[in-house]
C-alpha positions as a LaTeX table, in Angstrom:
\begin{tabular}{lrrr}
\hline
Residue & $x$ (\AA) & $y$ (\AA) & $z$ (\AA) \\
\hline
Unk1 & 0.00 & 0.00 & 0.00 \\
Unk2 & 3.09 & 2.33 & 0.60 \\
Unk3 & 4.17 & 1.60 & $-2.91$ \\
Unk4 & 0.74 & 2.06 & $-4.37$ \\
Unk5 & 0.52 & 5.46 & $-2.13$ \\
Unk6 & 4.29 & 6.69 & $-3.71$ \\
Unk7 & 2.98 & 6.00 & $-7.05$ \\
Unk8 & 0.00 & 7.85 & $-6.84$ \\
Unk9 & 1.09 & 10.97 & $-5.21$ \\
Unk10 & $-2.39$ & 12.97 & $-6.98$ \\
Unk11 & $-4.27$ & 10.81 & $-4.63$ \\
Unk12 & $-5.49$ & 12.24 & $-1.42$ \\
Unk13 & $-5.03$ & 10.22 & 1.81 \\
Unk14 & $-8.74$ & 9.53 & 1.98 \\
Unk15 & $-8.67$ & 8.05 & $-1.66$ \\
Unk16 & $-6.14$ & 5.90 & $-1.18$ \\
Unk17 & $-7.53$ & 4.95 & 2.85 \\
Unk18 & $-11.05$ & 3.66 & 0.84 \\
Unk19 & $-9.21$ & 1.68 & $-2.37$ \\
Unk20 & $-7.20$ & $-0.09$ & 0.72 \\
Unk21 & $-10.60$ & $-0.52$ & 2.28 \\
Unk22 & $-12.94$ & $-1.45$ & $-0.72$ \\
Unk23 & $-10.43$ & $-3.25$ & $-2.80$ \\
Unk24 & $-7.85$ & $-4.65$ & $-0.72$ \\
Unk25 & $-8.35$ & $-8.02$ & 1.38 \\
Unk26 & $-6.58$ & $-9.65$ & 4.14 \\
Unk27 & $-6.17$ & $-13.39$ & 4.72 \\
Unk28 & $-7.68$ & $-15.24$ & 8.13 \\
Unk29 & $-6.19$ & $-18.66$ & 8.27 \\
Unk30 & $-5.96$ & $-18.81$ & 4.32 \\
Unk31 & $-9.02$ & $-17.22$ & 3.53 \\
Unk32 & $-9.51$ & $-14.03$ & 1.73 \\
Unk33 & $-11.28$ & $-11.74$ & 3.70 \\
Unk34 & $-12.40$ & $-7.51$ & 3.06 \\
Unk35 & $-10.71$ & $-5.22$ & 4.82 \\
Unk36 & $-13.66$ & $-4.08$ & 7.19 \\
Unk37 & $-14.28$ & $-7.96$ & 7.95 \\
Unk38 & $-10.57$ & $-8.01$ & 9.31 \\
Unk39 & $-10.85$ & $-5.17$ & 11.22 \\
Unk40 & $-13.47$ & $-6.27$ & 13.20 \\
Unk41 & $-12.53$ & $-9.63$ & 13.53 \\
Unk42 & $-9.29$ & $-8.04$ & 15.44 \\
Unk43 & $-11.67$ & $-5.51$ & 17.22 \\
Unk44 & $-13.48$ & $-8.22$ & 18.65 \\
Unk45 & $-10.36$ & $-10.42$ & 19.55 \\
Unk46 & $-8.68$ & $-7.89$ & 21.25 \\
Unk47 & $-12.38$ & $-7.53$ & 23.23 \\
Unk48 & $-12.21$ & $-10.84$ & 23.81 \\
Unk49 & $-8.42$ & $-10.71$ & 24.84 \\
Unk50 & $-9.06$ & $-7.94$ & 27.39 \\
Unk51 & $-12.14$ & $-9.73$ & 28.66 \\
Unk52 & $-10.22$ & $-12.86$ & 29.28 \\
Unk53 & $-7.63$ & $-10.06$ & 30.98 \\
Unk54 & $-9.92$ & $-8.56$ & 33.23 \\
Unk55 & $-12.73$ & $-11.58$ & 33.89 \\
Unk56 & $-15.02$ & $-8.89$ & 33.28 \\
Unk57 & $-17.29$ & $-8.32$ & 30.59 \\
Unk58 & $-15.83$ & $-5.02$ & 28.87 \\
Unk59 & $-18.36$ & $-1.63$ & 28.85 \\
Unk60 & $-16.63$ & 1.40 & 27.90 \\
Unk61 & $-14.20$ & 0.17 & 26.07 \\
Unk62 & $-16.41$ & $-2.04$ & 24.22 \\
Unk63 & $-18.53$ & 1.16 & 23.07 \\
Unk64 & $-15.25$ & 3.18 & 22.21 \\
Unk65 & $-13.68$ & 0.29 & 20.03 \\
Unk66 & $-17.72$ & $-0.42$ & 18.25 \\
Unk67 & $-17.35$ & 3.17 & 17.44 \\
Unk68 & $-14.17$ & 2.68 & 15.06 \\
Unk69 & $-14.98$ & $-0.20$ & 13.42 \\
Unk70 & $-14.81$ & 0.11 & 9.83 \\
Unk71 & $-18.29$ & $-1.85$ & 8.71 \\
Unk72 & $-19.87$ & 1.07 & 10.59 \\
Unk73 & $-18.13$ & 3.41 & 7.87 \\
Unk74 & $-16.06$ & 4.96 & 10.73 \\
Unk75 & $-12.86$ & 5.91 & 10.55 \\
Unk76 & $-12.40$ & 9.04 & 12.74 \\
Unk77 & $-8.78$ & 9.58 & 12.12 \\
Unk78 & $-9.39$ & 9.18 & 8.12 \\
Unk79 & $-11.98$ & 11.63 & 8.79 \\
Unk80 & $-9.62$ & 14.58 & 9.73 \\
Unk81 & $-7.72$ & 13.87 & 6.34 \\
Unk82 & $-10.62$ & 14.79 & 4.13 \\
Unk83 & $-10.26$ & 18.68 & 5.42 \\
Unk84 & $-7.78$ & 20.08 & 3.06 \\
Unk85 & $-6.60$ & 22.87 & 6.05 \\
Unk86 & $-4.07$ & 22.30 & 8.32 \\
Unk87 & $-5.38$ & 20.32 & 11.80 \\
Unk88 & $-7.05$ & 22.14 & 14.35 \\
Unk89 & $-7.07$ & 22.14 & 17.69 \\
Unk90 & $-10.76$ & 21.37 & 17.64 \\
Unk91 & $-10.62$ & 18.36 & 15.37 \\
Unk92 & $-8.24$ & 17.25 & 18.08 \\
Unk93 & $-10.41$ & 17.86 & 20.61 \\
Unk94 & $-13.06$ & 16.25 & 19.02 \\
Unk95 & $-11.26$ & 12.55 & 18.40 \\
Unk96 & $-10.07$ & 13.24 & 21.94 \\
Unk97 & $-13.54$ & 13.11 & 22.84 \\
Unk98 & $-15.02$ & 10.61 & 20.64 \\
Unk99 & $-11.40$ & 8.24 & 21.50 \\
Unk100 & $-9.98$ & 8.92 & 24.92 \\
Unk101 & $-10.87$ & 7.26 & 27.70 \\
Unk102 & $-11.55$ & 9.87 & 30.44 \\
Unk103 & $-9.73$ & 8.66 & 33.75 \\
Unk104 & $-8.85$ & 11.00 & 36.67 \\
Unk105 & $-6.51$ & 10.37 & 39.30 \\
Unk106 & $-6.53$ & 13.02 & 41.73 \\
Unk107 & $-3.40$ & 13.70 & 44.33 \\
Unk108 & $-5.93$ & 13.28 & 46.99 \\
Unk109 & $-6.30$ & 9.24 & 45.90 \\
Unk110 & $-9.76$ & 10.12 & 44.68 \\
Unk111 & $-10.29$ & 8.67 & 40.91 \\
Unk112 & $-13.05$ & 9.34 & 38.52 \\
Unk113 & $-13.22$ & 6.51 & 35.77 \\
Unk114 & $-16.18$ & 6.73 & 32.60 \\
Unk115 & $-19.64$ & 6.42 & 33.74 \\
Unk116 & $-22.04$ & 4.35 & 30.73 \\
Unk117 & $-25.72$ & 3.30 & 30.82 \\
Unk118 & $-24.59$ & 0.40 & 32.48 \\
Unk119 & $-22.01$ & 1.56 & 34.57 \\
Unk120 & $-23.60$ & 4.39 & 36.53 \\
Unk121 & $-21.06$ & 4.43 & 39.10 \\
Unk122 & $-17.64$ & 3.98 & 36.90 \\
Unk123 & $-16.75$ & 1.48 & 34.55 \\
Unk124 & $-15.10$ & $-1.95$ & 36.04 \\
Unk125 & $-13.38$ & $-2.55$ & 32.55 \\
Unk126 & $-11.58$ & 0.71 & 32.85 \\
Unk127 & $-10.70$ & 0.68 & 36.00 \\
Unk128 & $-9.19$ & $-2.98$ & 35.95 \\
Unk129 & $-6.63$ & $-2.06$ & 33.17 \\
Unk130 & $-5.56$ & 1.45 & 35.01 \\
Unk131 & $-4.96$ & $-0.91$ & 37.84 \\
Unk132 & $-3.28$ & $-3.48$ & 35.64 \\
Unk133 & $-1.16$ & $-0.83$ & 34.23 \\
Unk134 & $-0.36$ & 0.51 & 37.96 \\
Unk135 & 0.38 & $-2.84$ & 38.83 \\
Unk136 & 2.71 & $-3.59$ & 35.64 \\
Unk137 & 4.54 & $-0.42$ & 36.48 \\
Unk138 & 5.04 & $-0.87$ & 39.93 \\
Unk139 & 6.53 & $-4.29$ & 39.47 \\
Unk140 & 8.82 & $-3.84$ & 36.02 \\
Unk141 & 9.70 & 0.22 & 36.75 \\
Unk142 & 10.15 & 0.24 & 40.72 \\
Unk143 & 10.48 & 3.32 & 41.82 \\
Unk144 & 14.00 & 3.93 & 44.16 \\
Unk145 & 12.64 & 4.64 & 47.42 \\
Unk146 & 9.19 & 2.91 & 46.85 \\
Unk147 & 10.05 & $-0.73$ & 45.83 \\
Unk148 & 7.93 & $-2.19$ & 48.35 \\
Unk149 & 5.09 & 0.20 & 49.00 \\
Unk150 & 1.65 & $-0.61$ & 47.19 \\
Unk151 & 1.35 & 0.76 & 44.33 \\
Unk152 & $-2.91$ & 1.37 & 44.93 \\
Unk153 & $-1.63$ & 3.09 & 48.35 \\
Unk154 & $-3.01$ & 6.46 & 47.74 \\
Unk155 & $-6.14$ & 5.51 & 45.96 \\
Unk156 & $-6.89$ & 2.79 & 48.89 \\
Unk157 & $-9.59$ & 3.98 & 52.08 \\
Unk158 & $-7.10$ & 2.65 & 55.33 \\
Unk159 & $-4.19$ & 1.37 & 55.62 \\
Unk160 & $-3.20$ & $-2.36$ & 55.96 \\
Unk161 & $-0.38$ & $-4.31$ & 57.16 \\
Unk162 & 1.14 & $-5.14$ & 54.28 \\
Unk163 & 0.72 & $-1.52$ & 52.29 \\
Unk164 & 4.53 & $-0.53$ & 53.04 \\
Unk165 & 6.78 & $-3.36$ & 53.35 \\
Unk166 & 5.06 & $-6.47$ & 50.71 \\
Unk167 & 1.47 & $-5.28$ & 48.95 \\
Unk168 & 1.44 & $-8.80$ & 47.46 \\
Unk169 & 0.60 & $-10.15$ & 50.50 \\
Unk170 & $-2.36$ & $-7.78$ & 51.55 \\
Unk171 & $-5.53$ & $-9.02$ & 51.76 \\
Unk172 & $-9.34$ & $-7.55$ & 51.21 \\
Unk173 & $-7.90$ & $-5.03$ & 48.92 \\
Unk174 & $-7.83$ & $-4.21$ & 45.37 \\
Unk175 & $-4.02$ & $-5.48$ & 45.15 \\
Unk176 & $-4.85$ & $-8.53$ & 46.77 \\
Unk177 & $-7.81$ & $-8.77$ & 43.28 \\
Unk178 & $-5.13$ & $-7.74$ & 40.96 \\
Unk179 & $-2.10$ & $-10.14$ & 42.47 \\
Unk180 & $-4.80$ & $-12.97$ & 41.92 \\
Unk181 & $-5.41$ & $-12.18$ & 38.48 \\
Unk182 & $-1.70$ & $-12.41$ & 37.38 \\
Unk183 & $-0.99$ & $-15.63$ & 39.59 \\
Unk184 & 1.38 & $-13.19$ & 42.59 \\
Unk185 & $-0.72$ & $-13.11$ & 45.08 \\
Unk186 & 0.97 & $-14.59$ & 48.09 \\
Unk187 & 4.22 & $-15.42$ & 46.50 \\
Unk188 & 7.55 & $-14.17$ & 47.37 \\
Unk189 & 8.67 & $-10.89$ & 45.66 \\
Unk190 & 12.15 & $-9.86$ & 45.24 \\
Unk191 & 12.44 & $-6.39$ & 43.95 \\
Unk192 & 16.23 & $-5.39$ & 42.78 \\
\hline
\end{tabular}
Protein backbone atom coordinates (compact mmCIF):
# COMPACT_ATOMS: atom_id res chain seq x y z
CA UNK A 1 0.00 0.00 0.00
CA UNK A 2 3.09 2.33 0.60
CA UNK A 3 4.17 1.60 -2.91
CA UNK A 4 0.74 2.06 -4.37
CA UNK A 5 0.52 5.46 -2.13
CA UNK A 6 4.29 6.69 -3.71
CA UNK A 7 2.98 6.00 -7.05
CA UNK A 8 0.00 7.85 -6.84
CA UNK A 9 1.09 10.97 -5.21
CA UNK A 10 -2.39 12.97 -6.98
CA UNK A 11 -4.27 10.81 -4.63
CA UNK A 12 -5.49 12.24 -1.42
CA UNK A 13 -5.03 10.22 1.81
CA UNK A 14 -8.74 9.53 1.98
CA UNK A 15 -8.67 8.05 -1.66
CA UNK A 16 -6.14 5.90 -1.18
CA UNK A 17 -7.53 4.95 2.85
CA UNK A 18 -11.05 3.66 0.84
CA UNK A 19 -9.21 1.68 -2.37
CA UNK A 20 -7.20 -0.09 0.72
CA UNK A 21 -10.60 -0.52 2.28
CA UNK A 22 -12.94 -1.45 -0.72
CA UNK A 23 -10.43 -3.25 -2.80
CA UNK A 24 -7.85 -4.65 -0.72
CA UNK A 25 -8.35 -8.02 1.38
CA UNK A 26 -6.58 -9.65 4.14
CA UNK A 27 -6.17 -13.39 4.72
CA UNK A 28 -7.68 -15.24 8.13
CA UNK A 29 -6.19 -18.66 8.27
CA UNK A 30 -5.96 -18.81 4.32
CA UNK A 31 -9.02 -17.22 3.53
CA UNK A 32 -9.51 -14.03 1.73
CA UNK A 33 -11.28 -11.74 3.70
CA UNK A 34 -12.40 -7.51 3.06
CA UNK A 35 -10.71 -5.22 4.82
CA UNK A 36 -13.66 -4.08 7.19
CA UNK A 37 -14.28 -7.96 7.95
CA UNK A 38 -10.57 -8.01 9.31
CA UNK A 39 -10.85 -5.17 11.22
CA UNK A 40 -13.47 -6.27 13.20
CA UNK A 41 -12.53 -9.63 13.53
CA UNK A 42 -9.29 -8.04 15.44
CA UNK A 43 -11.67 -5.51 17.22
CA UNK A 44 -13.48 -8.22 18.65
CA UNK A 45 -10.36 -10.42 19.55
CA UNK A 46 -8.68 -7.89 21.25
CA UNK A 47 -12.38 -7.53 23.23
CA UNK A 48 -12.21 -10.84 23.81
CA UNK A 49 -8.42 -10.71 24.84
CA UNK A 50 -9.06 -7.94 27.39
CA UNK A 51 -12.14 -9.73 28.66
CA UNK A 52 -10.22 -12.86 29.28
CA UNK A 53 -7.63 -10.06 30.98
CA UNK A 54 -9.92 -8.56 33.23
CA UNK A 55 -12.73 -11.58 33.89
CA UNK A 56 -15.02 -8.89 33.28
CA UNK A 57 -17.29 -8.32 30.59
CA UNK A 58 -15.83 -5.02 28.87
CA UNK A 59 -18.36 -1.63 28.85
CA UNK A 60 -16.63 1.40 27.90
CA UNK A 61 -14.20 0.17 26.07
CA UNK A 62 -16.41 -2.04 24.22
CA UNK A 63 -18.53 1.16 23.07
CA UNK A 64 -15.25 3.18 22.21
CA UNK A 65 -13.68 0.29 20.03
CA UNK A 66 -17.72 -0.42 18.25
CA UNK A 67 -17.35 3.17 17.44
CA UNK A 68 -14.17 2.68 15.06
CA UNK A 69 -14.98 -0.20 13.42
CA UNK A 70 -14.81 0.11 9.83
CA UNK A 71 -18.29 -1.85 8.71
CA UNK A 72 -19.87 1.07 10.59
CA UNK A 73 -18.13 3.41 7.87
CA UNK A 74 -16.06 4.96 10.73
CA UNK A 75 -12.86 5.91 10.55
CA UNK A 76 -12.40 9.04 12.74
CA UNK A 77 -8.78 9.58 12.12
CA UNK A 78 -9.39 9.18 8.12
CA UNK A 79 -11.98 11.63 8.79
CA UNK A 80 -9.62 14.58 9.73
CA UNK A 81 -7.72 13.87 6.34
CA UNK A 82 -10.62 14.79 4.13
CA UNK A 83 -10.26 18.68 5.42
CA UNK A 84 -7.78 20.08 3.06
CA UNK A 85 -6.60 22.87 6.05
CA UNK A 86 -4.07 22.30 8.32
CA UNK A 87 -5.38 20.32 11.80
CA UNK A 88 -7.05 22.14 14.35
CA UNK A 89 -7.07 22.14 17.69
CA UNK A 90 -10.76 21.37 17.64
CA UNK A 91 -10.62 18.36 15.37
CA UNK A 92 -8.24 17.25 18.08
CA UNK A 93 -10.41 17.86 20.61
CA UNK A 94 -13.06 16.25 19.02
CA UNK A 95 -11.26 12.55 18.40
CA UNK A 96 -10.07 13.24 21.94
CA UNK A 97 -13.54 13.11 22.84
CA UNK A 98 -15.02 10.61 20.64
CA UNK A 99 -11.40 8.24 21.50
CA UNK A 100 -9.98 8.92 24.92
CA UNK A 101 -10.87 7.26 27.70
CA UNK A 102 -11.55 9.87 30.44
CA UNK A 103 -9.73 8.66 33.75
CA UNK A 104 -8.85 11.00 36.67
CA UNK A 105 -6.51 10.37 39.30
CA UNK A 106 -6.53 13.02 41.73
CA UNK A 107 -3.40 13.70 44.33
CA UNK A 108 -5.93 13.28 46.99
CA UNK A 109 -6.30 9.24 45.90
CA UNK A 110 -9.76 10.12 44.68
CA UNK A 111 -10.29 8.67 40.91
CA UNK A 112 -13.05 9.34 38.52
CA UNK A 113 -13.22 6.51 35.77
CA UNK A 114 -16.18 6.73 32.60
CA UNK A 115 -19.64 6.42 33.74
CA UNK A 116 -22.04 4.35 30.73
CA UNK A 117 -25.72 3.30 30.82
CA UNK A 118 -24.59 0.40 32.48
CA UNK A 119 -22.01 1.56 34.57
CA UNK A 120 -23.60 4.39 36.53
CA UNK A 121 -21.06 4.43 39.10
CA UNK A 122 -17.64 3.98 36.90
CA UNK A 123 -16.75 1.48 34.55
CA UNK A 124 -15.10 -1.95 36.04
CA UNK A 125 -13.38 -2.55 32.55
CA UNK A 126 -11.58 0.71 32.85
CA UNK A 127 -10.70 0.68 36.00
CA UNK A 128 -9.19 -2.98 35.95
CA UNK A 129 -6.63 -2.06 33.17
CA UNK A 130 -5.56 1.45 35.01
CA UNK A 131 -4.96 -0.91 37.84
CA UNK A 132 -3.28 -3.48 35.64
CA UNK A 133 -1.16 -0.83 34.23
CA UNK A 134 -0.36 0.51 37.96
CA UNK A 135 0.38 -2.84 38.83
CA UNK A 136 2.71 -3.59 35.64
CA UNK A 137 4.54 -0.42 36.48
CA UNK A 138 5.04 -0.87 39.93
CA UNK A 139 6.53 -4.29 39.47
CA UNK A 140 8.82 -3.84 36.02
CA UNK A 141 9.70 0.22 36.75
CA UNK A 142 10.15 0.24 40.72
CA UNK A 143 10.48 3.32 41.82
CA UNK A 144 14.00 3.93 44.16
CA UNK A 145 12.64 4.64 47.42
CA UNK A 146 9.19 2.91 46.85
CA UNK A 147 10.05 -0.73 45.83
CA UNK A 148 7.93 -2.19 48.35
CA UNK A 149 5.09 0.20 49.00
CA UNK A 150 1.65 -0.61 47.19
CA UNK A 151 1.35 0.76 44.33
CA UNK A 152 -2.91 1.37 44.93
CA UNK A 153 -1.63 3.09 48.35
CA UNK A 154 -3.01 6.46 47.74
CA UNK A 155 -6.14 5.51 45.96
CA UNK A 156 -6.89 2.79 48.89
CA UNK A 157 -9.59 3.98 52.08
CA UNK A 158 -7.10 2.65 55.33
CA UNK A 159 -4.19 1.37 55.62
CA UNK A 160 -3.20 -2.36 55.96
CA UNK A 161 -0.38 -4.31 57.16
CA UNK A 162 1.14 -5.14 54.28
CA UNK A 163 0.72 -1.52 52.29
CA UNK A 164 4.53 -0.53 53.04
CA UNK A 165 6.78 -3.36 53.35
CA UNK A 166 5.06 -6.47 50.71
CA UNK A 167 1.47 -5.28 48.95
CA UNK A 168 1.44 -8.80 47.46
CA UNK A 169 0.60 -10.15 50.50
CA UNK A 170 -2.36 -7.78 51.55
CA UNK A 171 -5.53 -9.02 51.76
CA UNK A 172 -9.34 -7.55 51.21
CA UNK A 173 -7.90 -5.03 48.92
CA UNK A 174 -7.83 -4.21 45.37
CA UNK A 175 -4.02 -5.48 45.15
CA UNK A 176 -4.85 -8.53 46.77
CA UNK A 177 -7.81 -8.77 43.28
CA UNK A 178 -5.13 -7.74 40.96
CA UNK A 179 -2.10 -10.14 42.47
CA UNK A 180 -4.80 -12.97 41.92
CA UNK A 181 -5.41 -12.18 38.48
CA UNK A 182 -1.70 -12.41 37.38
CA UNK A 183 -0.99 -15.63 39.59
CA UNK A 184 1.38 -13.19 42.59
CA UNK A 185 -0.72 -13.11 45.08
CA UNK A 186 0.97 -14.59 48.09
CA UNK A 187 4.22 -15.42 46.50
CA UNK A 188 7.55 -14.17 47.37
CA UNK A 189 8.67 -10.89 45.66
CA UNK A 190 12.15 -9.86 45.24
CA UNK A 191 12.44 -6.39 43.95
CA UNK A 192 16.23 -5.39 42.78
Amino acid sequence: MMRYAECRSEKSAVEIFDYFVVERKAFVHGRPVDISSFFDFMIDGYIKSIEGLISIKTDYLKNILNGVRLSNKMAPLISILEDSGPIRLEQVQQLVDYLAIPFIYAKDGSTSFPTTENSPQGSSDVAFLVSFYKMFEFLMKPRYGFENICPFVSMCPGNRDHCYYDPWNEVGCFAEIIMKKIGLFGKQVIIN
